[in-house]
N, C-alpha and C positions, 0 to 999 in steps of 0.2 A: 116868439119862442123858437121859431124854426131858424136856426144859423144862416141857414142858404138866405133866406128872405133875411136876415138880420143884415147878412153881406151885401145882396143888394141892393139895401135900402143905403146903405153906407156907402157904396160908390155912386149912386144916384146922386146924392150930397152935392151942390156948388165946389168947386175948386176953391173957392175962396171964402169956402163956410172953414171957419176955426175948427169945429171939432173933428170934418174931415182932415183936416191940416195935422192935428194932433195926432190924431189916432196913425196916419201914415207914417209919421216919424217915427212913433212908439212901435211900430211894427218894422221898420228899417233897422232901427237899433236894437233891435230884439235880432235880426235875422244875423248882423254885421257880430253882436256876442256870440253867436253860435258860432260863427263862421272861425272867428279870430280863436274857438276855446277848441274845437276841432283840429286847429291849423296847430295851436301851441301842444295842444297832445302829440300831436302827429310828429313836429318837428323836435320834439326832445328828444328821443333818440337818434334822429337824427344831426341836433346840436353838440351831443355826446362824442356823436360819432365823428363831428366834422373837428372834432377837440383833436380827437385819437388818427385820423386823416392828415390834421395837419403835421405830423410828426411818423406815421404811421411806416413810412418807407424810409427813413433812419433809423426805427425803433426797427425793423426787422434785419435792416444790414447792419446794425450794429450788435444786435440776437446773431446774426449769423457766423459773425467775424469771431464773437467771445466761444461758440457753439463751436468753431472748427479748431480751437485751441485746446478746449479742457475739456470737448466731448459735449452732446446734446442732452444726457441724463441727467448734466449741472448747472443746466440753465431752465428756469422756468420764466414762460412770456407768458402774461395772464388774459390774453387775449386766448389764448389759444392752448393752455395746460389745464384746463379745469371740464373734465369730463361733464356732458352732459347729465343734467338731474342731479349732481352734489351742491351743495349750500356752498357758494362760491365766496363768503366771507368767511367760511370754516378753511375754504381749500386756501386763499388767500393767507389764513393769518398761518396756517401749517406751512406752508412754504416760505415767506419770510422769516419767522421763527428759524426754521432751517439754515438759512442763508448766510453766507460769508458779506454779501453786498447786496445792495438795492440801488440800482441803477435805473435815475430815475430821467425818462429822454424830454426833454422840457424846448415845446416848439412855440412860433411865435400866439398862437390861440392859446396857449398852457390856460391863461387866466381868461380869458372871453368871458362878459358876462351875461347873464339872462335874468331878465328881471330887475334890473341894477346891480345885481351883486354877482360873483365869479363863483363857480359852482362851487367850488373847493369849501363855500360856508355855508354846502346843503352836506344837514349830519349825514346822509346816508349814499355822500360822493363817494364812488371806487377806489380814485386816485389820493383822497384824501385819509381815509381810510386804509389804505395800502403807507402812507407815509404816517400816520399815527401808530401804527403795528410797529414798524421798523425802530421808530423813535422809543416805542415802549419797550421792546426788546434790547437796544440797545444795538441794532445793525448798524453796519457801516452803510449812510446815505451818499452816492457821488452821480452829482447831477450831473448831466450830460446838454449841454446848449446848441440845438441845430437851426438852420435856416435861419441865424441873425438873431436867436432868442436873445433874453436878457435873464438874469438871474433877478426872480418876483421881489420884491423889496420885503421887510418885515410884515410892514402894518397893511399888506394886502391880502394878508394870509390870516387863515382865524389863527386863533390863537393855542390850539391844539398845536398848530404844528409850525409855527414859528420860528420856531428854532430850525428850520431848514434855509433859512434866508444865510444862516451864518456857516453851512455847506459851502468848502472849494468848490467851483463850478469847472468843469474840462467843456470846453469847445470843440466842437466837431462840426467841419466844413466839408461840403460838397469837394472842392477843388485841391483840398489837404485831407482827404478821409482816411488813405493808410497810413499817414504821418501821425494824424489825430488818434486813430485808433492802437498803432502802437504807445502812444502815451496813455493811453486809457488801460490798457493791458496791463501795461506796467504798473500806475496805478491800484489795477485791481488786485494783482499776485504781487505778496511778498513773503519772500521766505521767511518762517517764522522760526520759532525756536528748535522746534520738531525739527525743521529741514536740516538746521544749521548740527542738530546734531548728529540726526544722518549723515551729512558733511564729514563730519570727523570719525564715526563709525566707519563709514567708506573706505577713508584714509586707513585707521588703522587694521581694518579687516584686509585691505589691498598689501599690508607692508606684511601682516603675517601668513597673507598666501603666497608672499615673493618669495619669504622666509621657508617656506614650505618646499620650494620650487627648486630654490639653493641651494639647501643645504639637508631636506629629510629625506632623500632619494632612501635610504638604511633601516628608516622608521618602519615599524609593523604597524602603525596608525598612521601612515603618510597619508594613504587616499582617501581612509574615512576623515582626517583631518582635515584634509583640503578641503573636502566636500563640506563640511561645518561649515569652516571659514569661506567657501565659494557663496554657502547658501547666505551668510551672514552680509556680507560683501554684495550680494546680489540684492537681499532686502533692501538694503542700507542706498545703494541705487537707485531702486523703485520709488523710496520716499521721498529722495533729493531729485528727482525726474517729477514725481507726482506735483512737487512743491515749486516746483518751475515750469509748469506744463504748458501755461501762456505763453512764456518766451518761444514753442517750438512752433514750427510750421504748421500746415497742413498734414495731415496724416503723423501727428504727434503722440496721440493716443497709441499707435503701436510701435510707437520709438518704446516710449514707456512700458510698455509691456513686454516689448520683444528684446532691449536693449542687456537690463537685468540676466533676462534667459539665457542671450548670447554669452554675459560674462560669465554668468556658471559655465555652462557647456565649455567655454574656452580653457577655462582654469582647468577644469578636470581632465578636459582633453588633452591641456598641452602638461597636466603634472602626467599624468600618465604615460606619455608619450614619451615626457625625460625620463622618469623614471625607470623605464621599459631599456632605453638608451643607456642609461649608466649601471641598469645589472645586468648587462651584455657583456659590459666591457670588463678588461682582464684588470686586477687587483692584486698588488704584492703586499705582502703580510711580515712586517719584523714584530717579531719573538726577542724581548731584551730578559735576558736574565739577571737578577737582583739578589747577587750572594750577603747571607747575615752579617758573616762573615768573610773580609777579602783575601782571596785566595793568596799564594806564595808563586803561583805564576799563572800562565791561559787552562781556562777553563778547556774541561777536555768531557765529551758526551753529544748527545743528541737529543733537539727537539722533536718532537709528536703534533703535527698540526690533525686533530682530526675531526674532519667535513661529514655531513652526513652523506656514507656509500663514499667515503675516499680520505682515505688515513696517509697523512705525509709525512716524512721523516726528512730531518736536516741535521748537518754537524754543526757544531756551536764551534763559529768563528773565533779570529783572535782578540773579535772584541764585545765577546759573549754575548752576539746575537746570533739569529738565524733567516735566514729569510727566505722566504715561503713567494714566489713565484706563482704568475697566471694563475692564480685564485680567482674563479671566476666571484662576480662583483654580487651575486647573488645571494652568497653566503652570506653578507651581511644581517639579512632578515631571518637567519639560521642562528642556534645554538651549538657552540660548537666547544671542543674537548682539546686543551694544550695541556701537554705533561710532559716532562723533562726528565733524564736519567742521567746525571754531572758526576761526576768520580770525587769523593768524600764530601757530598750532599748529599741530602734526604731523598728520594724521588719527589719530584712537587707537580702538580696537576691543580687544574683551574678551569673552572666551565664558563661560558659568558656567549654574550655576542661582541663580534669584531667591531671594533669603535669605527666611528666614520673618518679619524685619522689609518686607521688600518695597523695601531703600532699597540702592542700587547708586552705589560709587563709580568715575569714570574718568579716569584721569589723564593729564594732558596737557603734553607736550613742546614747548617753544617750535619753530618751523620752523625748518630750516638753508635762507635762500635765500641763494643765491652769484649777485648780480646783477653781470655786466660792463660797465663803466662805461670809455669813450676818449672821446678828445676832444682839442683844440690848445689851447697856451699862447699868447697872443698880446700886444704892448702896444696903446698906443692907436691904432697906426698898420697895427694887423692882420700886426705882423713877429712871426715865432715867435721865442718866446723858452727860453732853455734853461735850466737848474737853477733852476727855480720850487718849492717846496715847496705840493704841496697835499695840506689836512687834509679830510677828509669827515668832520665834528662829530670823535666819539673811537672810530669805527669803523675807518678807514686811514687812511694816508698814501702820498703817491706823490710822484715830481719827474719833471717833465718831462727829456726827452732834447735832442740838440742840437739837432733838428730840433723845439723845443717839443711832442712828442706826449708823452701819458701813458696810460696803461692799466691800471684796479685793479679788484676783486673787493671788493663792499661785501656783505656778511651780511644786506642788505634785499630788499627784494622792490621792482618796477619802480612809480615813484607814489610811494615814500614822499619825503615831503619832511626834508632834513637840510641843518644847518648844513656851508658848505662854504667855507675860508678859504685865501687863493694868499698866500705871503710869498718875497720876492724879498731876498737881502742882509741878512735878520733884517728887513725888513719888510712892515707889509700892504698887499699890494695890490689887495686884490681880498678882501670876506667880505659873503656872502648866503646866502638861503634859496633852495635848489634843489629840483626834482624830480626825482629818480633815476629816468633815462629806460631802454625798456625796449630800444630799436632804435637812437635818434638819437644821435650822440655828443654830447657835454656841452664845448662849446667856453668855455674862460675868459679875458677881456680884463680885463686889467689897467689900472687909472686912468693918465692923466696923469701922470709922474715913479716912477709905482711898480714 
């Protein structure tokens, strides 16, 4: 009953008693399971490990190289992105989900097996699990082949994930890595629809802040304009920089961000800068006047340029304009006052701003004068005479009353001179050139017999 005594009865035993024989084996083989189930706990993470080892320094320079193109906040390495104490198949499937790509680094251990079969067909493998997510979501998977891999054939792979055997594979060699890994870049970024139509946004925001630049120096909306079109122009940038960002260097991330800012600041800087430049400069001003009707020879009067604090006056040339001189360029952005005083025209005035031709039309209304015109009919013997028909040229006509008086409204002004014809009984008695007086009456004596 006592062990101790049980044990040394049992090594006391012959060397060549059988039962000692047995029992030593049974206790070899009992020690050698412990040993081997010790060793294989032990070494599994370390088998894991030696998976992710053998790839481990490609997977981090190749993290590194995608990480200095599109910035570290758009690469997640699952070794080393999963906070301590979070459920690392939750943090795992949230960050694939996310993901544009799954870049998957496949070295020559990728498949090693343990136990006869390759880890990748234990349900509850990282990496397997990590390519099941992708698949299920529908990421883009591009595998990556270092140190001499081979892409895993179909039927080595369970059958979850399978369909990665039919993955393009990219190769990347030690002795070709920034050759390799510009293909791989490429690969990963392509511009997509978004970029291409930032593309075109660019373009046409670029053409209508050129347009800006050109031709709206006058505009009272130049600069808030500009500033629209810069900030639009500037987005429109950002997107097509964002969407390229792997193509750029080292320190790309603040091309992308800095590149935009500069184009606004440039635009606004340099519209303002013209614009400052061309309302400096001196500005001449034609005044064209636009009579209803065309005069019978040169206009004769003065235009009224008037400036806000500086009213200009000009004579109206022989070819009824006037032009206005060293007008500073300023006034454009101003409201300003032209009004015209022409000798038998209306006065005409017109408010506006100065076009950014600088050339202003004003048009002009013949004058309504209603001048009153009396006077006696008389014959040669100074007796008034009664139903005389008088013509004043093809403006009116009037006939004297019994007492020879007349009284008409001629459409001239006091001075003009016009044909003026008296007929008595269908004949003339009386045609000459008069002056349409402005106070005196206009007395008519008729010839001898007329």
């Amino acid at each position: 009953a006592n062990p101790i005594a049980w044990w040394r009865g049992f090594l006391a035993l012959p060397n060549e008693n059988p039962a000692k024989t047995l029992g030593v084996a049974l206790l070899v083989a009992l020690a050698c399971s412990v040993v081997v189930s010790i060793t294989a706990v032990t070494l599994k993470p370390l088998q894991d490990a030696n998976r992710r080892a053998d790839s481990a320094g490609y997977t981090r320079a190749v993290c590194e190289r995608i990480a200095q193109r599109v910035g570290r906040d758009r690469v997640f390495l699952d070794v080393d992105a999963i906070e301590a104490g979070r459920d690392f198949r939750d943090a795992l499937e949230r960050a694939i989900s996310g993901a544009d790509a799954l870049v998957l680094v496949i070295g020559t251990r990728w498949l090693e097996p343990r136990d006869g079969a390759s880890r990748l067909h234990e349900p509850d493998d990282v990496v397997r699990f990590e390519i099941e997510t992708a698949l299920a979501r529908d990421v883009r998977i591009v595998p990556v082949l270092v140190d001499g891999a081979t892409m895993p054939a179909a039927d080595a792979l369970p059958a979850s994930i399978r369909a990665l055997a039919t993955r393009n594979a990219l190769t990347v060699t030690n002795e070709r890595f920034d050759a390799d890994m510009r293909r791989l870049l490429g690969a990963l970024v392509r511009p997509g629809p978004g970029a291409r139509l930032a593309g075109v946004a660019l373009a046409v925001a670029l053409v209508a802040a050129l347009g800006f630049l050109l031709g709206g120096a006058g505009w009272r909306a130049y600069l808030p304009g500009l500033a629209v079109v810069g900030a639009l122009a500037a987005t429109a940038l950002f997107v097509v920089l964002r969407g390229s960002a792997l193509r750029w260097a080292q320190g790309g991330r603040v091309l992308v961000s800095g590149l935009p800012v500069a184009l606004f600041a440039l635009l606004l800087l340099g519209g303002f800068t013209l614009r400052e430049r061309r309302l400096a400069a001196p500005l001449s001003v034609t005044v064209r006047l636009l009579p209803e009707v065309a005069p019978a020879g040169p206009l004769a009067g003065e235009v009224v340029l008037d400036l806000p604090g500086d009213a200009r006056r000009r004579p109206v040339d022989a070819n009824g304009e006037a032009v206005f001189t060293s007008v500073p360029a300023r006034a454009l952005q101003d409201v300003i006052v032209v009004s015209a005083n022409v000798e038998g025209y209306e006065p005409a005035t017109r408010t506006l701003r100065i076009p950014a031709d600088a050339r202003i039309e004003l048009p002009l209304e013949p004058r309504a004068y209603r001048t009153t015109v009396r006077g006696t009919v008389t014959d040669a013997a100074g007796q008034p005479l009664a139903d005389v028909t008088l013509e004043f040229a093809d403006l009116a006509t009037v006939r004297s009353d019994t007492a020879g008086r007349y009284r008409v409204e001629l459409p001239v002004a006091a001075g003009t001179l016009l044909q003026l014809r008296a007929l008595r009984d269908g004949r003339i008695g009386y045609e000459e050139r008069v002056t349409v007086p402005a106070q005196l009456p206009l007395d008519v004596r008729l010839r001898t017999g007329g």
